[in-house]
C-alpha positions in Angstrom: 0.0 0.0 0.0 1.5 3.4 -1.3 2.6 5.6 2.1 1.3 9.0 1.4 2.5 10.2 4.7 6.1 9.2 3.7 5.7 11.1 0.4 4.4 14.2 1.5 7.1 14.7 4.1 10.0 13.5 1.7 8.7 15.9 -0.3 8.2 18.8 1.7 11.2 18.0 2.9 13.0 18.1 -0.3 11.1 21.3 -1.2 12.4 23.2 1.9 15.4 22.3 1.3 15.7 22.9 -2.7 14.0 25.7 -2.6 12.2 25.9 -6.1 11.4 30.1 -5.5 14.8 30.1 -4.6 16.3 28.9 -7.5 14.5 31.6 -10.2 16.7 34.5 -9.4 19.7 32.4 -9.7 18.5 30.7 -12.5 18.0 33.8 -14.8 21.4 35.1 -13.3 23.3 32.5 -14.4 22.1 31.9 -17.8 21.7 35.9 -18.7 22.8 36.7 -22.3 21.5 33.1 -23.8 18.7 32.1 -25.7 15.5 30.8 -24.8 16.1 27.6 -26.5 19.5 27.6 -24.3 17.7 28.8 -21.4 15.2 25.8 -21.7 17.8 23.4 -22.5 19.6 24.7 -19.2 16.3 24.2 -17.4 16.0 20.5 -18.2 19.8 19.8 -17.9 19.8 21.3 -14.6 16.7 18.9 -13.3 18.5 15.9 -15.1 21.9 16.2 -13.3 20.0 17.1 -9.9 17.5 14.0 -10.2 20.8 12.1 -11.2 23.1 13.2 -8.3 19.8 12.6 -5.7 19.3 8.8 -7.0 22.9 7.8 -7.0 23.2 9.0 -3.3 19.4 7.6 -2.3 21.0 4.3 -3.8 24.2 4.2 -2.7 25.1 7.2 -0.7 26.5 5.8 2.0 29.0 3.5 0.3 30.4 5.9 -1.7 31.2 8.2 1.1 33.0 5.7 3.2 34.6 4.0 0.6 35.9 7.7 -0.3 36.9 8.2 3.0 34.7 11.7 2.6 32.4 12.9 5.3 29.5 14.8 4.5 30.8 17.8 6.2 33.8 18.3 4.0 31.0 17.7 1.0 29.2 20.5 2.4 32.4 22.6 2.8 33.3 21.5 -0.8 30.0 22.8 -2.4 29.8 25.8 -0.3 33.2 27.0 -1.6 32.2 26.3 -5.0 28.6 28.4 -4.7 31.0 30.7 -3.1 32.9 31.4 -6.1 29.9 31.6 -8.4 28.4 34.2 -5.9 30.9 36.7 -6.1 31.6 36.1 -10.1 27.9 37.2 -10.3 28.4 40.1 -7.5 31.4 41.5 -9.2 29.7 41.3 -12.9 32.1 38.7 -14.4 29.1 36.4 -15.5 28.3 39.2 -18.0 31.2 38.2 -20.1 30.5 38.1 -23.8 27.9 35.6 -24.1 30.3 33.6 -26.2 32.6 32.5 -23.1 29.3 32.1 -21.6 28.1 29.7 -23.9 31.5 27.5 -23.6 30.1 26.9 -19.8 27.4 24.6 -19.5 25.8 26.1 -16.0 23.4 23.5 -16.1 25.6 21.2 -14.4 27.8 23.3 -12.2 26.6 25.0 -10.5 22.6 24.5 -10.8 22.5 21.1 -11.2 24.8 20.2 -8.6 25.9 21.7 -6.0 22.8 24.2 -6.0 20.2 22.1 -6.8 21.7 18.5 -5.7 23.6 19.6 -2.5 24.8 18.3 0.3 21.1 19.5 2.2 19.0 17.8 -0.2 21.6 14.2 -0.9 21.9 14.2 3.0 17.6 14.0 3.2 17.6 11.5 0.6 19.5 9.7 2.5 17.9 9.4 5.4 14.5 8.9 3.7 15.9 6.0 1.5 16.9 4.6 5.0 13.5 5.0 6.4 11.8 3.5 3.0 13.9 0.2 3.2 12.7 0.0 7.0 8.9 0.2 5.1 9.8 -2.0 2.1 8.1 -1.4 -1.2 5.6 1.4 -0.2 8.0 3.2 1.4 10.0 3.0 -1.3 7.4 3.9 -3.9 6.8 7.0 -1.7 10.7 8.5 -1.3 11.1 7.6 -5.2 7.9 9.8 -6.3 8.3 12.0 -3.8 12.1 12.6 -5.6 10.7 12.7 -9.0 7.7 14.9 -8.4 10.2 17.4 -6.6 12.4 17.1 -10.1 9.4 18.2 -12.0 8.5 21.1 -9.6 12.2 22.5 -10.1 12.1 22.0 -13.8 8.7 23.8 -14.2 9.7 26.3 -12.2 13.0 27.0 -14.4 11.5 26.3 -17.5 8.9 29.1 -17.2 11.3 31.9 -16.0 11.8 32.8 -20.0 8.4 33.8 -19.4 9.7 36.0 -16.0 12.3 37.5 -18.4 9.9 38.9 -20.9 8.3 41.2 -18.1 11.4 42.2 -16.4 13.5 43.0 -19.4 17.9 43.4 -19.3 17.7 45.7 -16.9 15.6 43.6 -14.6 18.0 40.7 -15.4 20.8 42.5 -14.2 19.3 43.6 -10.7 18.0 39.9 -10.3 21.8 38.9 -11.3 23.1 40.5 -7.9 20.3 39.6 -5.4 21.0 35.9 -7.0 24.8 36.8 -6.0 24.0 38.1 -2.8 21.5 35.1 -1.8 23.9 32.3 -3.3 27.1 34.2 -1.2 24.9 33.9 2.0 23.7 30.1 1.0 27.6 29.4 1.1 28.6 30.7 3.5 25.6 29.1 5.6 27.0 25.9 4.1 30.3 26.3 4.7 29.5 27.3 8.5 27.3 24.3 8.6 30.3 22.2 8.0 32.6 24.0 10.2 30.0 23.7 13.2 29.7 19.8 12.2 33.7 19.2 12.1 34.1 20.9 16.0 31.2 18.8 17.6 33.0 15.6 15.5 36.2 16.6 16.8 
């Protein structure tokens, strides 16, 4: 029997945590300059690689940490320095290269698919829900695996339809969403980063 109680908290869960709002801003930040077949290529890319990353770790998370040798503070450090350096390339106007370099960068994967969208919040939860779903056997896991994919679809719509946002706001609108985005994803990172610190002195 299908656990609906399981879905709707892996999914609220995962939404929280994702952030589909969220991601607009950043989204239109960080494909600025392209086209809207680009942008909607970027849109289902991004959702792909995310989806992708989250299954992997649902699946096998675990393993491959330990047999790494990573914790999933030093993945959280990792992605946080990584948003990090996005942030400020889109606070200090260096993302508004000619859209020719831009192009060369596929932002779909880094840093929207993964470690935006697919970070260590969101791998961590699926995680721990994939744990909880083999305690419930099948409907549990019918639950945590729709509640991933209907969270996939949520972020996809949402990016898919910002062309749409970017026919109201025009260039200039772009530009001031480009250094909120900036701002936001700088404070996400470094929330991330503290996160990990703060986890590494109570392991230690």
């Amino acid at each position: 029997m299908f656990d609906s109680k399981l879905f709707l908290e892996a999914y609220i869960t995962l939404f929280v945590i994702m952030d589909p709002p969220g991601t607009l801003p950043i989204f239109l930040a960080l494909t600025n300059g392209r086209s809207k077949a680009q942008r909607t290529r970027a849109a289902w890319q991004a959702a792909t690689v995310s989806f992708c990353v989250i299954c992997v770790f649902a699946l096998f998370g675990q393993q491959i940490l330990d047999y790494l040798g990573v914790t999933l503070p030093a993945l959280q450090a990792s992605g946080g320095l990584l948003l990090l350096l996005i942030a400020l390339e889109l606070l200090t106007g260096k993302s508004e290269e000619p859209s020719s370099a831009n192009e060369s960068v596929n932002v779909a994967l880094v840093p929207l698919g993964t470690p935006l969208l697919a970070g260590p919040g969101a791998i961590v939860a699926v995680m721990v829900f994939a744990k909880r779903a083999g305690t419930a056997h099948w409907a549990g896991i019918d639950a945590v695996a729709l509640a991933i994919v209907a969270i996939h679809l949520t972020l996809w719509l949402t990016m898919r339809f910002s062309v749409q946002v970017i026919r109201i706001i025009k260039d200039s609108g772009v530009t001031l969403v480009t250094r909120i985005a900036g701002l936001l994803l700088s404070a996400i990172a470094v929330q991330m980063v503290a996160d990990a610190v703060r986890a590494f002195i109570k392991a230690g």
